[in-house]
ZAMARGU-4260 file (C-alpha; in steps of 0.2 Angstrom, whole numbers, plus 5000, padded with zeros to 4 digits):
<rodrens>
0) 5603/5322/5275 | 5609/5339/5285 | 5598/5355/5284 | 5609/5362/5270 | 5607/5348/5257
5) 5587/5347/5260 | 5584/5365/5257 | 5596/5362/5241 | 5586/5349/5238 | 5568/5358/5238
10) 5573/5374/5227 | 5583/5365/5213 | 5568/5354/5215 | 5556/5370/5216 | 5566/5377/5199
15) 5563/5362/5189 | 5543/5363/5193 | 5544/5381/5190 | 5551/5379/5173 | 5538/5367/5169
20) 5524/5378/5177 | 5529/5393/5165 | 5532/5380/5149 | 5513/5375/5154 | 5507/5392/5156
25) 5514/5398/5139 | 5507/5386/5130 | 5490/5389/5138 | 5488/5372/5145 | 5480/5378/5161
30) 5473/5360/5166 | 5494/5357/5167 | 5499/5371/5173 | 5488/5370/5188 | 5496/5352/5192
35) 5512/5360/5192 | 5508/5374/5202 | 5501/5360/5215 | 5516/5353/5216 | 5525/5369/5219
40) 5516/5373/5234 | 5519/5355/5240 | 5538/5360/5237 | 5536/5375/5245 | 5528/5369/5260
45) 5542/5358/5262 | 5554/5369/5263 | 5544/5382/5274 | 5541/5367/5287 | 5562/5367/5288
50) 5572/5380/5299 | 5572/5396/5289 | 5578/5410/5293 | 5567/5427/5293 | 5577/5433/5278
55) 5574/5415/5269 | 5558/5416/5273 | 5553/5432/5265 | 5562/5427/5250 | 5553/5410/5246
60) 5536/5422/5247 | 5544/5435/5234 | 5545/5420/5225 | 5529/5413/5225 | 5523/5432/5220
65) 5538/5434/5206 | 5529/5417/5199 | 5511/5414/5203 | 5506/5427/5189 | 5520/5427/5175
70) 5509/5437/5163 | 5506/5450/5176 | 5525/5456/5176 | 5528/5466/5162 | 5539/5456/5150
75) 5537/5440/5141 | 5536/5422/5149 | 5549/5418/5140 | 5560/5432/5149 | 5550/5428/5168
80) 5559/5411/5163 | 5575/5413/5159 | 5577/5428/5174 | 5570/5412/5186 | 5582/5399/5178
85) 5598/5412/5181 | 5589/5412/5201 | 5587/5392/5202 | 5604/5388/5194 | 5617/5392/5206
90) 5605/5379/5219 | 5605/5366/5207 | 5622/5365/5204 | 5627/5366/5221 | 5615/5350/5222
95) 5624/5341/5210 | 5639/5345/5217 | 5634/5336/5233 | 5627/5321/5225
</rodrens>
């Protein structure tokens, strides 16, 4: 697997948990949405051990700020998830136009 495909392969993978996270988070399920954010940071740790660049590196941590508090932005979950599915998509279709 080249360098390319893994980091295509942690975000799409980071954009599914991060849907889940914020489908947890709405509903109020804390317990869950505290799994899913674990597993989050153990995607984002995967991908931070890779070669990043500064740029790429400074974006995954905008991330992990845009995310770790949906109902500290100002507009609905609803809309924190559909702006993060428009960011993850591009990523995951690239992925599954590799596989």
């Amino acid at each position: 697997m080249n360098i390319e495909h893994n980091h295509l392969f942690y975000i799409a993978n980071l954009g599914s948990e991060v849907s889940r996270y914020l489908d947890y988070f709405a509903k109020k399920d804390l317990l869950e949405a505290e799994r899913s954010w674990q597993r989050i940071e153990k995607i984002i740790n995967s991908l931070q051990s890779l070669p990043l660049t500064e740029s790429a590196r400074l974006e995954v941590s905008a991330l992990v700020t845009f995310i770790k508090k949906p109902d500290q932005r100002g507009v609905s979950i609803l809309e924190v998830k559909r702006q993060c599915s428009e960011y993850f998509m591009p990523f995951a279709l690239r992925m599954m136009a590799m596989a």
